[in-house]
C-alpha positions as CSV (number, residue, x, y, z in Angstrom):
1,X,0.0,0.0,0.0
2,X,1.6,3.3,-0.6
3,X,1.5,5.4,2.6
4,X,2.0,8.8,0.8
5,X,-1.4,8.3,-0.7
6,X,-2.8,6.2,2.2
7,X,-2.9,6.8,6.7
8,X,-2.2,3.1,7.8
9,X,-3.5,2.8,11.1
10,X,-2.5,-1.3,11.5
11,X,0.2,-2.9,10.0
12,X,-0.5,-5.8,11.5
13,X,-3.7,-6.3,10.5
14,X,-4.5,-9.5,8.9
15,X,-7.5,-11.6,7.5
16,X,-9.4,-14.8,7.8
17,X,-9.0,-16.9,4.6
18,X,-12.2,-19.5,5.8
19,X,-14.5,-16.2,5.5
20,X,-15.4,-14.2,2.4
21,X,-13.1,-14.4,-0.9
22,X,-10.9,-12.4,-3.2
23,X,-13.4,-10.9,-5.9
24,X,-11.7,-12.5,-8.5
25,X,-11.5,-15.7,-7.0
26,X,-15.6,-15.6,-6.6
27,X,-17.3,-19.0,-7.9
28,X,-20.3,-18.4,-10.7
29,X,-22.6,-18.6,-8.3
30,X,-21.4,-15.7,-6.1
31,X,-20.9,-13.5,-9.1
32,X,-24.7,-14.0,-10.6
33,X,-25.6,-13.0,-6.4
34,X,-23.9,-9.3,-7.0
35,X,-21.9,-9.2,-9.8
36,X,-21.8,-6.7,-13.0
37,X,-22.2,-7.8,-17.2
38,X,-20.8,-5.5,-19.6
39,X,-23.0,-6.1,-22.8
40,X,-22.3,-3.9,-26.1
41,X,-26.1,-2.9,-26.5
42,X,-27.0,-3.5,-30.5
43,X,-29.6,-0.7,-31.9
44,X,-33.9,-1.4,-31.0
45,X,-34.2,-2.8,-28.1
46,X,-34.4,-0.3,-25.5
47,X,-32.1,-0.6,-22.1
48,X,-35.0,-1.9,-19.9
49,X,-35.7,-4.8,-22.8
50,X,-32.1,-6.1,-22.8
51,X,-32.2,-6.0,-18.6
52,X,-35.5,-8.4,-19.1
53,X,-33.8,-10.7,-21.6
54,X,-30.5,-10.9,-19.4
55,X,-33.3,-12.1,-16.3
56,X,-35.0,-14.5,-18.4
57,X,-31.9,-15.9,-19.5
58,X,-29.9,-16.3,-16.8
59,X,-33.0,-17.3,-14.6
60,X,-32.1,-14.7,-11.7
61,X,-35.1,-12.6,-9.8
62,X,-33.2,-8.9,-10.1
63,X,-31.1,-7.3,-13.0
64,X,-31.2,-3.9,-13.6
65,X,-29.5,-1.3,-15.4
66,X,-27.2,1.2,-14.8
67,X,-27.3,4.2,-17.0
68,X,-30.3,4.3,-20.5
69,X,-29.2,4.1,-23.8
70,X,-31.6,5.4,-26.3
71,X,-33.7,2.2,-28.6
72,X,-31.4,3.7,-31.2
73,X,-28.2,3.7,-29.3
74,X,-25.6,1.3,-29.0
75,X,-22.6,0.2,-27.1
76,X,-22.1,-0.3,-23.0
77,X,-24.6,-1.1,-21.1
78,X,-23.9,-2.2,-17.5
79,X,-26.2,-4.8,-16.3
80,X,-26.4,-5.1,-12.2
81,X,-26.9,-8.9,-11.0
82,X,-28.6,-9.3,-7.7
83,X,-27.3,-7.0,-4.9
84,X,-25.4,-5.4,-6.9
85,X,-28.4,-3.3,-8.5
86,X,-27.9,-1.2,-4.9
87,X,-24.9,0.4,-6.8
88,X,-27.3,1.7,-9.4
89,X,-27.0,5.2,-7.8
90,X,-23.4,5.0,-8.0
91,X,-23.4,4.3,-11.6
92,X,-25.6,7.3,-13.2
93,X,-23.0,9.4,-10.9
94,X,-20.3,8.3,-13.5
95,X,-19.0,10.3,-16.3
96,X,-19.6,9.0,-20.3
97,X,-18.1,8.5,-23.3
98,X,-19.5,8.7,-26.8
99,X,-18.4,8.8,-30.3
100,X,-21.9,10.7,-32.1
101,X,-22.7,10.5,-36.0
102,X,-24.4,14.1,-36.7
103,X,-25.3,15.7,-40.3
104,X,-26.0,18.7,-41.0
105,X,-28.2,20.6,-43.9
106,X,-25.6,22.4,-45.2
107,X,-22.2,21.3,-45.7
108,X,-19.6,22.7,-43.2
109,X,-15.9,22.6,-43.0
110,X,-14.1,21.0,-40.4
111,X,-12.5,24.4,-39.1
112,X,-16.0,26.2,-38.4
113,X,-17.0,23.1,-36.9
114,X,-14.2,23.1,-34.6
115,X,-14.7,26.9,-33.7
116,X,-18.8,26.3,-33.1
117,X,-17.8,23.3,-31.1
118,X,-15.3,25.1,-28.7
119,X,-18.2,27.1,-27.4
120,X,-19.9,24.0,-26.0
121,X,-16.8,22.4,-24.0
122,X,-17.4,23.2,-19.9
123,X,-20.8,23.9,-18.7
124,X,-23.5,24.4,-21.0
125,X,-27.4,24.3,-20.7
126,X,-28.8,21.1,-21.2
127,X,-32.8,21.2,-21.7
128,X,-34.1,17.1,-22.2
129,X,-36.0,16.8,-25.6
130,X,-39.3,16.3,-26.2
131,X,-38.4,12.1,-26.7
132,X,-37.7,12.1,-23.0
133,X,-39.8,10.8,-20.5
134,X,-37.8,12.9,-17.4
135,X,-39.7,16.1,-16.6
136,X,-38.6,19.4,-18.9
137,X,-36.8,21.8,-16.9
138,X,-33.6,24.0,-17.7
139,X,-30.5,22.7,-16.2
140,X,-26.5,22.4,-16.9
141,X,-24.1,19.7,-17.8
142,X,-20.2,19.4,-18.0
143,X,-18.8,18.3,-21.2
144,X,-15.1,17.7,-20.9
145,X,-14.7,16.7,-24.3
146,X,-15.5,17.9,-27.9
147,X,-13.9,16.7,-30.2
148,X,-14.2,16.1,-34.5
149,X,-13.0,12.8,-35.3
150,X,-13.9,12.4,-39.0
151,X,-16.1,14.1,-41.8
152,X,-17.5,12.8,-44.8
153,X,-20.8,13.1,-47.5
154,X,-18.7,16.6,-48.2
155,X,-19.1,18.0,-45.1
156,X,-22.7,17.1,-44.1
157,X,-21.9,14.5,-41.6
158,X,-19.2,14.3,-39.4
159,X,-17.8,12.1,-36.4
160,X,-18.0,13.6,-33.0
161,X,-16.5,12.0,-30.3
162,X,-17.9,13.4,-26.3
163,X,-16.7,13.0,-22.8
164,X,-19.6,14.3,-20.7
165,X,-21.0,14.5,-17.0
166,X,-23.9,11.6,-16.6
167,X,-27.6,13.1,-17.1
168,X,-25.9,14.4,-20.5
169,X,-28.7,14.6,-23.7
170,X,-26.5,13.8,-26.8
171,X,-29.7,14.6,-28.8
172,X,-30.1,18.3,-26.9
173,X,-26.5,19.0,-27.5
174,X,-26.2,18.2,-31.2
175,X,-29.4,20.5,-31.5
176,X,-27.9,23.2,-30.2
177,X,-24.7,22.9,-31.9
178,X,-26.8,23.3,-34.7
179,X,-28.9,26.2,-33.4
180,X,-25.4,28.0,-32.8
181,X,-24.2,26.9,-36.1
182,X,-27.0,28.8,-38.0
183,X,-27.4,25.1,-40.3
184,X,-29.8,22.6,-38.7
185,X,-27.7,19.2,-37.2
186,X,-29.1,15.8,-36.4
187,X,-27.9,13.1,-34.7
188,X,-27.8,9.9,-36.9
189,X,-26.1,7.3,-34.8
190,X,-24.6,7.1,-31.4
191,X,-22.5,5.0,-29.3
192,X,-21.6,4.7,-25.5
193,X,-17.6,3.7,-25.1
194,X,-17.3,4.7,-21.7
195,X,-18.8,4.9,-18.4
196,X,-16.3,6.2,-15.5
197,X,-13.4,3.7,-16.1
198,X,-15.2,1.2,-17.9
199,X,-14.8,0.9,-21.7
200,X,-16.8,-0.7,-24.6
201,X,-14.3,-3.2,-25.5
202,X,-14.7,-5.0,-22.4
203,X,-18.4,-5.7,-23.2
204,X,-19.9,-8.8,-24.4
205,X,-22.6,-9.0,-27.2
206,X,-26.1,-10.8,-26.3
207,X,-24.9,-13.6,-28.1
208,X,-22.1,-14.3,-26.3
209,X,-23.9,-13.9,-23.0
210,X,-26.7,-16.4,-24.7
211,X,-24.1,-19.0,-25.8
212,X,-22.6,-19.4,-22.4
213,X,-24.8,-19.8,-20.5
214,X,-26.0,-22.5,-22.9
215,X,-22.4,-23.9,-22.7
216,X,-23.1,-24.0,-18.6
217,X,-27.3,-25.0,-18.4
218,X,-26.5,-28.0,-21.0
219,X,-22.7,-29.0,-20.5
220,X,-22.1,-28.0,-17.2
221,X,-19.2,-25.7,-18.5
222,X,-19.1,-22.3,-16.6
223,X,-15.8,-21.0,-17.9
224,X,-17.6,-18.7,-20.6
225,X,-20.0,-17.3,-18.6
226,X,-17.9,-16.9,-15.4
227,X,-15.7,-14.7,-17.8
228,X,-18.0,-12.3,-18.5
229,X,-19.1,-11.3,-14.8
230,X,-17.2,-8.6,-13.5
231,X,-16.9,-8.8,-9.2
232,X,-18.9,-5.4,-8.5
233,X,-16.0,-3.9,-7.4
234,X,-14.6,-3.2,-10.9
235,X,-17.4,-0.6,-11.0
236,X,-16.1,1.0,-7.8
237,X,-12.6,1.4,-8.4
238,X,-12.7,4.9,-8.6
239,X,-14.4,5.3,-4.8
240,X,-11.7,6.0,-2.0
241,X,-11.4,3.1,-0.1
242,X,-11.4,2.9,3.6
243,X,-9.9,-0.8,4.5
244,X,-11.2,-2.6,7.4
245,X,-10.6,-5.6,9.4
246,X,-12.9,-8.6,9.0
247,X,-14.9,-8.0,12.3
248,X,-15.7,-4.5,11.2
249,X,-16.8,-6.3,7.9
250,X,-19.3,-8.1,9.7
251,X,-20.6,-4.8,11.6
252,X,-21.0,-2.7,8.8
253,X,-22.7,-5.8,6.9
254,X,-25.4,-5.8,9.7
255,X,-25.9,-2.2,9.0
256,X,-23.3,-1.0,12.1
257,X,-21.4,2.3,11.8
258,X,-17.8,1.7,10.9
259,X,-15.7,2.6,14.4
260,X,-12.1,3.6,14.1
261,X,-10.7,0.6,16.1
262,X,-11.9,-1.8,13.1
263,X,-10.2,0.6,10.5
264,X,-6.3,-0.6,8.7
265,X,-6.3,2.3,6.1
266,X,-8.1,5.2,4.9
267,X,-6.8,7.6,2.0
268,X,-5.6,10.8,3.5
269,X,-6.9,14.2,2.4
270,X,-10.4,13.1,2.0
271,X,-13.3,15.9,3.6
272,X,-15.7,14.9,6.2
273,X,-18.7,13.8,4.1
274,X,-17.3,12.2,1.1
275,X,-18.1,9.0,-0.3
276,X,-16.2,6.0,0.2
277,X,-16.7,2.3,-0.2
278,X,-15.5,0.4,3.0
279,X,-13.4,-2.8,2.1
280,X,-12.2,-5.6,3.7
281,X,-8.2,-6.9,3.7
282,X,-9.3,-8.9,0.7
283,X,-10.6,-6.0,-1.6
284,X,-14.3,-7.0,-0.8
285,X,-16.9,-4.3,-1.5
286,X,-18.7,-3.9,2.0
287,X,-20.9,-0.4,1.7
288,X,-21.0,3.0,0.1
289,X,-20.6,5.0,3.3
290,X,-20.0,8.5,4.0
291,X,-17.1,9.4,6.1
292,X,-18.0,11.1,9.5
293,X,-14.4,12.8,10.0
294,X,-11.7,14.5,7.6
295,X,-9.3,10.9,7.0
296,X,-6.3,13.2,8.0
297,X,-8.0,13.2,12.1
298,X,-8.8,9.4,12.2
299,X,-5.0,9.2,13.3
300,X,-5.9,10.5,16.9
301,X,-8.9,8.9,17.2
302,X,-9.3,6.5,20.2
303,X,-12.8,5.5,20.1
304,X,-16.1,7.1,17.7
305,X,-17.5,6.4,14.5
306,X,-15.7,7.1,11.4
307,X,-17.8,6.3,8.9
308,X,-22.0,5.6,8.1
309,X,-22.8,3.2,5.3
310,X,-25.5,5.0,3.0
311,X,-25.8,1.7,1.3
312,X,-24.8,-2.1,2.1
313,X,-23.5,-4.2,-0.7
314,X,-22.3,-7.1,1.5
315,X,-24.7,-10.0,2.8
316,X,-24.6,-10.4,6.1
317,X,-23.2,-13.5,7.6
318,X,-20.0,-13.8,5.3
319,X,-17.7,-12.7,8.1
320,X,-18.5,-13.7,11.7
321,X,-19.9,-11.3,13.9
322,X,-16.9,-10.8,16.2
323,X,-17.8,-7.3,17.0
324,X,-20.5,-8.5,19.2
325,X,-17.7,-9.6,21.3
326,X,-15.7,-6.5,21.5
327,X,-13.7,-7.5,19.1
328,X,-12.5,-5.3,16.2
């Protein structure tokens, strides 16, 4: 652990290898009880659909979805597997990628593209359009990233690629770059390639997911589909983690505030009422918590909560409850 980045309150702290389990060592079984697929949604079928088809499938009560693609849209969709729909929230938090086909009426050159589309980087208005079923009301988003890929048709349609904050409308924005342009735009085709640190290419098509777990239902092989279940904490990898010992695991699964003689590490620098995930030795999502103190005071701390989880990922009963012993 690098202790520049990171207080370490207990270097001694170890963990129980009889209880819980490395997330990548988790059997097919576990992973389908909170674990993530990363499918490459094909154009039609809206978000909710491919959630349904992914239940029936795989034969499993919950799967949601984190984050709606458009019936026209394609590319990753994040589909959440048991408990780990509670992350949902976490999710539509993240920042997105796309890569936009728009056309305009009129043909325009790359270079007063490029100048109408510097006006649109950092914070602009963002009004959903009428195709959206979320209430009409002005507000603003982020985009980090404008940028002209390709052009084509003679410079009618070009190839926009976007890094924007979530709650973005591709539709709105490529309507107003057109308002701004003076020559009437429309988006033709567009594709997710990101969400926070998770990329397209490490999504699977329907198919794929279809075809293993035929391989598993009617040959008893799991391999395919084991492979395309991501542990739920490749979706929190960008949370600060506070690291705890395994009988604070067991309190904060039972819903317990995290107290400071159960915590091994916590980053330093991070502000009383941020987010972090609380994980055990073995890199075990246990909650979404919000930290009670700055990290950089947990040092002196004798005693007192450090930290409330807003939202348990872990079931209970994974690690035993030695906290109800006094035990840390």
């Amino acid at each position: 652990m690098d202790e520049s980045k990171n207080w370490v309150f207990d270097h001694s702290a170890t963990t129980n290898n009889s209880f819980g389990r490395i997330p990548f060592d988790r059997s097919l079984e576990e992973l389908l009880e909170c674990g993530v697929i990363l499918v490459d949604k094909p154009p039609g079928p809206s978000s909710h659909q491919l959630a349904a088809w992914a239940r029936s499938i795989l034969e499993i009560k919950r799967i949601g979805h984190g984050g709606t693609l458009d019936p026209f849209a394609t590319g990753l969709l994040t589909l959440l597997c048991g408990r780990s729909t509670k992350i949902t929230g976490e999710l539509l938090k993240k920042p997105k990628r796309y890569m936009a086909v728009i056309r305009f009426k009129d043909s325009i050159t790359s270079d007063d593209l490029n100048k109408v589309l510097e006006n649109f980087r950092g914070q602009v208005y963002n009004v959903p359009p009428k195709e959206s079923a979320v209430k009409i009301q002005v507000r603003s988003r982020a985009i980090s990233e404008l940028e002209l890929t390709q052009i084509s048709e003679g410079g009618r349609v070009h190839l926009v690629e976007i890094g924007c904050e979530a709650g973005t409308y591709i539709r709105t924005l490529v309507r107003d770059i057109g308002l701004y342009s003076g020559n009437s735009c429309e988006l033709l085709e567009l594709h997710r390639v990101g969400s926070g640190s998770l990329e397209d290419s490490m999504a699977c098509t329907m198919q794929q997911l279809t075809d293993s777990v035929f391989l598993w239902r009617e040959h008893g092989d799991s391999n395919a589909l084991t492979k395309l279940i991501c542990p739920v904490e490749v979706v929190l990898d960008d949370l600060p983690r506070l690291v705890v010992k395994d009988g604070a695991v067991a309190a904060v699964s039972h819903g317990a505030p995290l107290a400071k003689p159960g915590v091994v590490s916590a980053p330093r620098g991070l502000l009383q009422g941020s987010s972090v995930l609380i994980s055990s030795i073995k890199g075990e999502a246990v909650a979404i918590a919000e930290i009670s103190v700055d990290s950089d005071s947990i040092e002196q701390m004798k005693s007192g909560h450090v930290a409330i989880a807003k939202n348990v990922i872990m079931s209970p009963g994974i690690y035993p409850q030695t906290w109800a012993r006094g035990q840390s």
